[in-house]
C-alpha atoms as an extended CHARMM CRD file, in Angstrom:
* protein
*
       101  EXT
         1         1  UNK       CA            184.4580000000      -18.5160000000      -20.8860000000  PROA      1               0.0000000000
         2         2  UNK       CA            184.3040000000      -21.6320000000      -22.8240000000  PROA      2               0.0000000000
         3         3  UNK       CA            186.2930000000      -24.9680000000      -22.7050000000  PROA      3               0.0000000000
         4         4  UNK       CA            188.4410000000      -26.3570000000      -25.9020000000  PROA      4               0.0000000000
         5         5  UNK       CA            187.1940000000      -29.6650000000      -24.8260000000  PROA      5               0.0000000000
         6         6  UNK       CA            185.3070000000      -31.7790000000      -27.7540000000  PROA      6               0.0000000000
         7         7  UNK       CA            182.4630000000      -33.7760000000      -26.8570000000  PROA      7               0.0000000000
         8         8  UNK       CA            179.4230000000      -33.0440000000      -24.3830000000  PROA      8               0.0000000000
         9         9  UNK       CA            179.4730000000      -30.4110000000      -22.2420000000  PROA      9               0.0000000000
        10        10  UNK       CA            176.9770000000      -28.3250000000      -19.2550000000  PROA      10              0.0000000000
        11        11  UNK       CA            177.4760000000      -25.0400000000      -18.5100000000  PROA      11              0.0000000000
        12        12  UNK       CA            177.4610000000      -23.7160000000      -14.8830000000  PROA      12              0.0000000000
        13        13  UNK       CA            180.1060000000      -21.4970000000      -12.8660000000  PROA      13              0.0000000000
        14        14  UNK       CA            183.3150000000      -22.5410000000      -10.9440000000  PROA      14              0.0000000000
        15        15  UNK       CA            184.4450000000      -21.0650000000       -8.0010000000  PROA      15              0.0000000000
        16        16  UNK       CA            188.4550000000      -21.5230000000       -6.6210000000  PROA      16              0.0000000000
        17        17  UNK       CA            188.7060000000      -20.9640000000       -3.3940000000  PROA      17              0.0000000000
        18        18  UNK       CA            192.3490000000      -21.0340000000       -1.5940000000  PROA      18              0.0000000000
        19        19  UNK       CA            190.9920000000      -22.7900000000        1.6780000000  PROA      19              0.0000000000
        20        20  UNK       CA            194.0220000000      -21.8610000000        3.8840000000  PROA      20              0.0000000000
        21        21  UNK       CA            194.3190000000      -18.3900000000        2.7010000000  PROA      21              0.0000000000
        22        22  UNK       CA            196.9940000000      -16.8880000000        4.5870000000  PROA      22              0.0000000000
        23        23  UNK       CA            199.0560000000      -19.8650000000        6.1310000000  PROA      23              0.0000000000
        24        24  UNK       CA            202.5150000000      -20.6400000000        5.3900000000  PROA      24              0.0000000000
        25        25  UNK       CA            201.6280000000      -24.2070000000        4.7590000000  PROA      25              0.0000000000
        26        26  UNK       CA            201.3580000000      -26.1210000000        1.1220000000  PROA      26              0.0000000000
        27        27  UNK       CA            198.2500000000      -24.0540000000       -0.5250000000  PROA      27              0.0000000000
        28        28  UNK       CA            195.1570000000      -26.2070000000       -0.2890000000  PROA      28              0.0000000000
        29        29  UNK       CA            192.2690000000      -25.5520000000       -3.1460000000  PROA      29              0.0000000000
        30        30  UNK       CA            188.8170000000      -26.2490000000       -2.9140000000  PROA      30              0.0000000000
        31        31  UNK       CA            186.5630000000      -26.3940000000       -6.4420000000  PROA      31              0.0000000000
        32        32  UNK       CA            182.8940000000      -26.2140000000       -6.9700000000  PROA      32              0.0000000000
        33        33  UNK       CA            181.0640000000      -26.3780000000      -10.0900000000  PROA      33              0.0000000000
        34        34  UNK       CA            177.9250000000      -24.5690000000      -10.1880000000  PROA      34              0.0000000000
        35        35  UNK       CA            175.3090000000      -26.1700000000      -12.5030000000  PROA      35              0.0000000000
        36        36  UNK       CA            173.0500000000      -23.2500000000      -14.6590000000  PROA      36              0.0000000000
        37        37  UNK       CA            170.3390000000      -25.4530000000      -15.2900000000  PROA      37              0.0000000000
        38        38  UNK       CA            169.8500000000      -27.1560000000      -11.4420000000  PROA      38              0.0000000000
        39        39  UNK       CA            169.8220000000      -30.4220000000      -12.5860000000  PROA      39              0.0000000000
        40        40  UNK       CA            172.1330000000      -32.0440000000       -9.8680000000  PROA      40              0.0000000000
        41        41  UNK       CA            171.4080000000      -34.8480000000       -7.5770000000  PROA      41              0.0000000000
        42        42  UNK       CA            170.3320000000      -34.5040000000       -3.8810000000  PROA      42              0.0000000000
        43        43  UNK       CA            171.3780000000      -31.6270000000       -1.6610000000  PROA      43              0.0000000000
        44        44  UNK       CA            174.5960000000      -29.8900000000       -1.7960000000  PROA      44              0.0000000000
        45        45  UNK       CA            177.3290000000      -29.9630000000       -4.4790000000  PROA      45              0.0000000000
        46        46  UNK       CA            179.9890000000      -31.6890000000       -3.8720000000  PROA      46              0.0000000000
        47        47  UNK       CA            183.5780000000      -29.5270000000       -3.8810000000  PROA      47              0.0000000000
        48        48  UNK       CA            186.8630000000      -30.9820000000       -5.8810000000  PROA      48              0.0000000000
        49        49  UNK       CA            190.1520000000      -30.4730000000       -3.3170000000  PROA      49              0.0000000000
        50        50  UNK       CA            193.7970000000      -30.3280000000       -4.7390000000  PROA      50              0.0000000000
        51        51  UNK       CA            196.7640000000      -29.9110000000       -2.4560000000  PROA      51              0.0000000000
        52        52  UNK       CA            199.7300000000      -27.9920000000       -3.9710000000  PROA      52              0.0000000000
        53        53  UNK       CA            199.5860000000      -25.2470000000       -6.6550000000  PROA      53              0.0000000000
        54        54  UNK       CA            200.6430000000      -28.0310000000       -9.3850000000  PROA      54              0.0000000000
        55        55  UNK       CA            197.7780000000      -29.8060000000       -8.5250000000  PROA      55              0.0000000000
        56        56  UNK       CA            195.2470000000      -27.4190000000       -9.5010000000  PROA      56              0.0000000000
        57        57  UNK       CA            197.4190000000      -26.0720000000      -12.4810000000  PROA      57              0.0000000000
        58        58  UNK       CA            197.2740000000      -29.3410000000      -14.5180000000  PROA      58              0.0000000000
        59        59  UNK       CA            193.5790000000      -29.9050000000      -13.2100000000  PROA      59              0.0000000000
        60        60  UNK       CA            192.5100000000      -26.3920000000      -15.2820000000  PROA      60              0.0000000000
        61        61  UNK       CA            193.9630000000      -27.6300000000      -18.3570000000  PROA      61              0.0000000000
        62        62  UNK       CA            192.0850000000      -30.7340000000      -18.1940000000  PROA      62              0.0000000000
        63        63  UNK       CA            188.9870000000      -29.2300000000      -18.3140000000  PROA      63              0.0000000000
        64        64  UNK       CA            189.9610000000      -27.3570000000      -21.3570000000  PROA      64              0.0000000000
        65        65  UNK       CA            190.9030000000      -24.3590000000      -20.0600000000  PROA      65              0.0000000000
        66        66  UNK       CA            194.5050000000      -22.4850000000      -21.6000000000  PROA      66              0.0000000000
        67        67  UNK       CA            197.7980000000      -23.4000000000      -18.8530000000  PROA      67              0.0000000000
        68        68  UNK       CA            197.8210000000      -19.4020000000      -19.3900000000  PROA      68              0.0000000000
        69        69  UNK       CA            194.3150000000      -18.3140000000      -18.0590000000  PROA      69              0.0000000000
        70        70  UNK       CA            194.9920000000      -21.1610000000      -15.0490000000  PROA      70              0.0000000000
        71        71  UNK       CA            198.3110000000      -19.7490000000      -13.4140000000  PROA      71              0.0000000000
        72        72  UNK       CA            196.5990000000      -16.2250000000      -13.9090000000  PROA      72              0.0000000000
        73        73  UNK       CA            193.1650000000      -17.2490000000      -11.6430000000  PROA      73              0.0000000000
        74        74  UNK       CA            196.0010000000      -18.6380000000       -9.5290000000  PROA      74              0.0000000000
        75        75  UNK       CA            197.8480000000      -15.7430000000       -9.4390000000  PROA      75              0.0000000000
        76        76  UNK       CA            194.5990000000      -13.7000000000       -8.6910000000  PROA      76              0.0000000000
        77        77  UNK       CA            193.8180000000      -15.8530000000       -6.0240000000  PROA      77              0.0000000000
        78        78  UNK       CA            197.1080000000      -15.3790000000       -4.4860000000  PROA      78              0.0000000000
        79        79  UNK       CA            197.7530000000      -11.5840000000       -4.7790000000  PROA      79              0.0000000000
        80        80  UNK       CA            194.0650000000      -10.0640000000       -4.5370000000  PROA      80              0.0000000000
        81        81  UNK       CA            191.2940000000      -12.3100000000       -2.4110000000  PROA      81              0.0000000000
        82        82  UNK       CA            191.2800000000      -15.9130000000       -1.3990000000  PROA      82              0.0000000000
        83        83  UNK       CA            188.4680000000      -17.1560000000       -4.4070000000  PROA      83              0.0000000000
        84        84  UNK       CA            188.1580000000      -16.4790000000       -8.0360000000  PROA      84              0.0000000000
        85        85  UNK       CA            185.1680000000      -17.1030000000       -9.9180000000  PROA      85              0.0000000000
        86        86  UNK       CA            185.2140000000      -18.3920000000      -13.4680000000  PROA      86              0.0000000000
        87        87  UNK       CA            181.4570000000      -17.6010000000      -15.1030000000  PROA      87              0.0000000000
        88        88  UNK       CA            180.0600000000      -19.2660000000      -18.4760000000  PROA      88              0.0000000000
        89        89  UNK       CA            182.3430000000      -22.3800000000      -17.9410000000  PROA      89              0.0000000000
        90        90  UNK       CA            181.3870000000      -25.2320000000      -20.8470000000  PROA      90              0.0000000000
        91        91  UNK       CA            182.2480000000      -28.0050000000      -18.1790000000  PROA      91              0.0000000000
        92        92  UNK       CA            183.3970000000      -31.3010000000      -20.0130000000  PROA      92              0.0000000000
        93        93  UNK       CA            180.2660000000      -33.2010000000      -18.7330000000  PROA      93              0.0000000000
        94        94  UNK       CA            182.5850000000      -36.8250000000      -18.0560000000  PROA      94              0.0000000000
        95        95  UNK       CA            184.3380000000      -33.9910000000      -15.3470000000  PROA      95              0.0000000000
        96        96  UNK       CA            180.3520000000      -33.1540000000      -13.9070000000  PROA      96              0.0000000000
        97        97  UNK       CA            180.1950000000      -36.5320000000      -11.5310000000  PROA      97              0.0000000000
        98        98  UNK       CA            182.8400000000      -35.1920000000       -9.7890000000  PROA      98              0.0000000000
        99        99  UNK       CA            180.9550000000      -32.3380000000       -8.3560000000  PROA      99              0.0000000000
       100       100  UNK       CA            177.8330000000      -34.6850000000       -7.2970000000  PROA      100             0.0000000000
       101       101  UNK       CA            177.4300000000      -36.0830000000       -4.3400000000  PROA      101             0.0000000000
């Protein structure tokens, strides 16, 4: 899956999790990027959160990816499992910083 975005880019995978699968409450998102080539800084990676369905619907976009393909993974996420995850992403790399701690 690759990014529109112009400019540099890493490639890695990212994983959308729905963190409180199941409740009633206002879904909230957790988003890690996965590096391919292991070249973050110290230990773990750091996650992205959004709060509300919007939230993570204009994030997608951002990153390059079609408004179509995001409410789909969202959709996914909804009606079949609680994660999704997106493989061969060209992350934008001024969007990598936010997955390092």
């Amino acid at each position: 899956m690759e990014t529109l975005e112009a400019g540099p880019t890493v490639e890695g995978s990212l994983d959308i999790r729905w963190e409180n699968y199941g409740s009633m409450a206002v879904p909230k998102y957790r988003v890690l990027f996965l590096r391919y080539d292991n070249k973050f800084k110290g230990g773990a990676q750091q996650p992205k959160l959004f709060e509300g369905t919007s939230a993570l619907e204009t994030y997608l976009p951002e990153l390059g990816f079609a408004p179509e393909d995001a409410k789909n993974w969202i959709k996914q996420i909804h009606a079949e499992s609680s994660s999704v995850p997106i493989t061969h992403v060209m992350m934008p790399e001024r969007y990598v910083a936010d997955y390092q701690n």
